[in-house]
N, C-alpha and C positions, 0 to 999 in steps of 0.2 A: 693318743694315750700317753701318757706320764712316763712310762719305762720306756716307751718311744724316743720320745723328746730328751729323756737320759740319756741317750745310747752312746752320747758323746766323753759319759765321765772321763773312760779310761783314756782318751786322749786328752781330758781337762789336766790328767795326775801326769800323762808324760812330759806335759810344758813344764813341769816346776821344777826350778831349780834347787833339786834338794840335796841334803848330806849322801854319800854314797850306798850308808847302809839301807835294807829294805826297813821301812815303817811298821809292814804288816809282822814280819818274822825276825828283823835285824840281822836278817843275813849280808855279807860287805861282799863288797866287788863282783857285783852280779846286776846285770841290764836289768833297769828300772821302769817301771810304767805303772801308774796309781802312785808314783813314790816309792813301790812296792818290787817285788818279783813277779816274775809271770804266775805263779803260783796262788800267790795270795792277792794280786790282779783278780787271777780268774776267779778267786771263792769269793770275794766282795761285791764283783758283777751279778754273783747268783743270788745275790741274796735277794730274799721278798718280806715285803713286810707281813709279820703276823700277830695276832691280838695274844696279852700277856698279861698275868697278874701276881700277885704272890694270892699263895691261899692259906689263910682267907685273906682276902683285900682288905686295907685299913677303912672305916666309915670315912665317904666324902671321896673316896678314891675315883676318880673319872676312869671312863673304858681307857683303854691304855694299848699303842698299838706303838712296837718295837721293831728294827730294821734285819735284827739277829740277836742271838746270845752274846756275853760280851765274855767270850773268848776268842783265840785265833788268830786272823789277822786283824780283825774289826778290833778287838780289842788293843793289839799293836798299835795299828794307825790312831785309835782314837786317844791311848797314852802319848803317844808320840805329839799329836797335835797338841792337849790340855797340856801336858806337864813338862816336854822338852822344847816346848819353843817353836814345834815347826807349823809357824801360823798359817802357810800354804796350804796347809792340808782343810784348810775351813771350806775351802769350794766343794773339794769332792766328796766331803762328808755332808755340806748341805744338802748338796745336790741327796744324797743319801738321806737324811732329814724329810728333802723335800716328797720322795714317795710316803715315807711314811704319816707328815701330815695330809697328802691326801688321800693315803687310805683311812687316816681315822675322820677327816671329814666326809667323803663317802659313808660309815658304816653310820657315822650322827647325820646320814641326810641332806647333808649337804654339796650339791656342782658345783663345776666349775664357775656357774656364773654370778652363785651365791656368795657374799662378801666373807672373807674366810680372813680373821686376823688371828697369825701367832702371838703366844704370848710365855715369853722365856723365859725358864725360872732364872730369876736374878743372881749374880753371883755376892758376895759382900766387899767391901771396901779391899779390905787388906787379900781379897783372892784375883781379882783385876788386878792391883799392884802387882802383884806377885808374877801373873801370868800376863801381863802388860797389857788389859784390856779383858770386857768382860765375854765369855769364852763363848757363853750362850747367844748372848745377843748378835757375836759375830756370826756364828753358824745360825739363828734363825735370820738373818741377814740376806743371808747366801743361799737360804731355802727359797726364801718369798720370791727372788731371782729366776730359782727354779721355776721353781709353780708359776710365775706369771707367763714364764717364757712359752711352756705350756697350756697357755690358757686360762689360767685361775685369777680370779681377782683377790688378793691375796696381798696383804699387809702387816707390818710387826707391829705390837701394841707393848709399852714395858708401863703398865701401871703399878707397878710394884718395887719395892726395894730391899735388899736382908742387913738385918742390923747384924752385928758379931753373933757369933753362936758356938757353943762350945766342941771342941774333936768331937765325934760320934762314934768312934772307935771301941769305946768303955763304955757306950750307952746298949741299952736293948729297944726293942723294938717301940714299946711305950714311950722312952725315952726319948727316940730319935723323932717318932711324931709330937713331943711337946717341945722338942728344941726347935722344930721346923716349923710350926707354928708361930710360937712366940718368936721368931726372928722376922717375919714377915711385917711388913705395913705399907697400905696404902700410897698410893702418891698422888695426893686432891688434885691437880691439872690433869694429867691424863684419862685418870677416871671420870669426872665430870665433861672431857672430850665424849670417851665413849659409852658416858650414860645418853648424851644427846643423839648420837647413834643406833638410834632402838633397830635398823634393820642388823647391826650386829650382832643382837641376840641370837643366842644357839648357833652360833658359828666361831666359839673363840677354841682355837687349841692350845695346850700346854704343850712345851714342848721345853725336853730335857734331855743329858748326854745318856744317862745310865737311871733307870729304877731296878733299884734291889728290896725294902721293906713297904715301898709306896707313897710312905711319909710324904715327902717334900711334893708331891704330885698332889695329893690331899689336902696339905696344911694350903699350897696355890689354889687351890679349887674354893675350898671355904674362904679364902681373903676375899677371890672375886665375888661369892654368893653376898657376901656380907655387905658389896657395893652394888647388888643388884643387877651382879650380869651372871649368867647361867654359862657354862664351861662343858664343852660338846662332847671332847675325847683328850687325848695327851697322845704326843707321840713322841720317843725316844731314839736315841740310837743303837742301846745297849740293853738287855734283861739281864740281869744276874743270875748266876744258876748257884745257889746256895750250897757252903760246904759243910760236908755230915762232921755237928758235932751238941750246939747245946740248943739253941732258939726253936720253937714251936712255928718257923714258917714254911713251908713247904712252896714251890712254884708249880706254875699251873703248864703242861706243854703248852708248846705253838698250833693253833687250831690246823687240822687236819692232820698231824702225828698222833704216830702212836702214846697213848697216854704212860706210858710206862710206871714203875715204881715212884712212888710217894716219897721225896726227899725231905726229910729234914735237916737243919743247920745252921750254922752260925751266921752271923752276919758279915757279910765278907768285908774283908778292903778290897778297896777296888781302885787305888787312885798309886802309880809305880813309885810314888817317894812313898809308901807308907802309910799315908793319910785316910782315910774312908770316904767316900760319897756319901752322901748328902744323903742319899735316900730315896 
């Protein structure tokens, strides 16, 4: 089993050599493991992946299977890894990654023995610059690792590239799926690779840091239909949990909770310098 073969994260996060504060909580001078505290160690071991969407889901949205909400420590460590630098942290979050791509390929059908290629929403030029390399690809990297280790036949596929695309912070939800669209294109070499691949079909996943409107999960999905390969599920590391104020989206719980009260809200930021995600 997959959480089996995980079982070693929290010894992956004790080896690294990191700053002294915790990742998950930035608490300083407190014994470290996951990078973290014992604390938010222990809530990031718990975590399981479970199926998420915003409601209603943007058209083209693939099922969508997320590792936790992106608050807490997940949230912590995953600002910590994209926006301050601490590249370490790519292992134990693949490894985190790596359950949740094989729960969305289990719920699309497909074993372990079936060819299963991630495929990472791309970051743009000036966001690799920025974060010294592309942030996705490294952590689906570190997934497929997983998953092989595990048993998966399981490969990273980057057919795709993002031209510039404007802040989405000022955008709404229409918005943010016509800027995530139109930034997407093609890349004829890898794609004509895995058109010749036809046992690929129905086995590619998306896989991305955070969905909060679905956009970007969407606008992925449709580039690949457009080259003729069909896209299984997405899996994530983070769902947004929407704050009550202007937007029409609501989010869907985590299958098997309680469904509770119907939020509506704005579109969050979600990125610690300020910035927004993608979508």
């Amino acid at each position: 089993m997959l959480r089996a073969r995980l079982s070693g994260l929290g010894a992956d996060l004790a080896d690294l050599v990191l700053p002294s504060a915790c990742a998950g909580c930035a608490a300083e001078r407190v014994p470290l493991r996951y990078g973290a505290c014992a604390v938010c160690a222990a809530a990031l071991e718990a975590l399981t992946p479970y199926g998420t969407a915003p409601v209603p889901p943007p058209p083209g949205m693939p099922r969508c299977v997320a590792v936790g909400p992106y608050a807490g420590p997940l949230r912590g460590v995953l600002l910590a890894y994209k926006e301050r630098g601490r590249h370490r942290l790519a292992r134990p979050l693949g490894a985190l990654l790596a359950m949740a791509v094989a729960e969305a390929a289990r719920r699309g059908g497909a074993g372990r023995s079936a060819p299963v290629r991630l495929i990472p929403v791309p970051s743009t030029a000036a966001a690799a610059r920025e974060r010294h390399g592309d942030h996705m690809a490294r952590l689906a990297a570190h997934a497929v690792r997983r998953l092989r280790a595990a048993g998966w036949n399981a490969e990273v596929g980057q057919p795709l590239r993002a031209l510039p695309r404007p802040d989405s912070a000022s955008l709404d939800v229409a918005g943010r799926a016509a800027a995530a669209e139109s930034s997407l294109r093609i890349k004829g070499g890898p794609i004509a690779v895995l058109r010749r691949r036809t046992a690929m079909r129905g086995t590619l996943i998306v896989v991305d840091d955070i969905v909060t409107t679905g956009a970007t999960l969407a606008a992925v999905a449709g580039r690949l239909r457009e080259a003729d390969m069909q896209v299984t599920g997405a899996a994530v590391l983070a769902a947004t949990r929407l704050r009550a104020n202007r937007a029409e989206i609501r989010v869907r719980a985590p299958t098997g909770a309680p469904p509770g009260p119907k939020v509506r809200g704005s579109v969050p930021r979600t990125r610690g310098d300020g910035r927004p995600s993608a979508g």
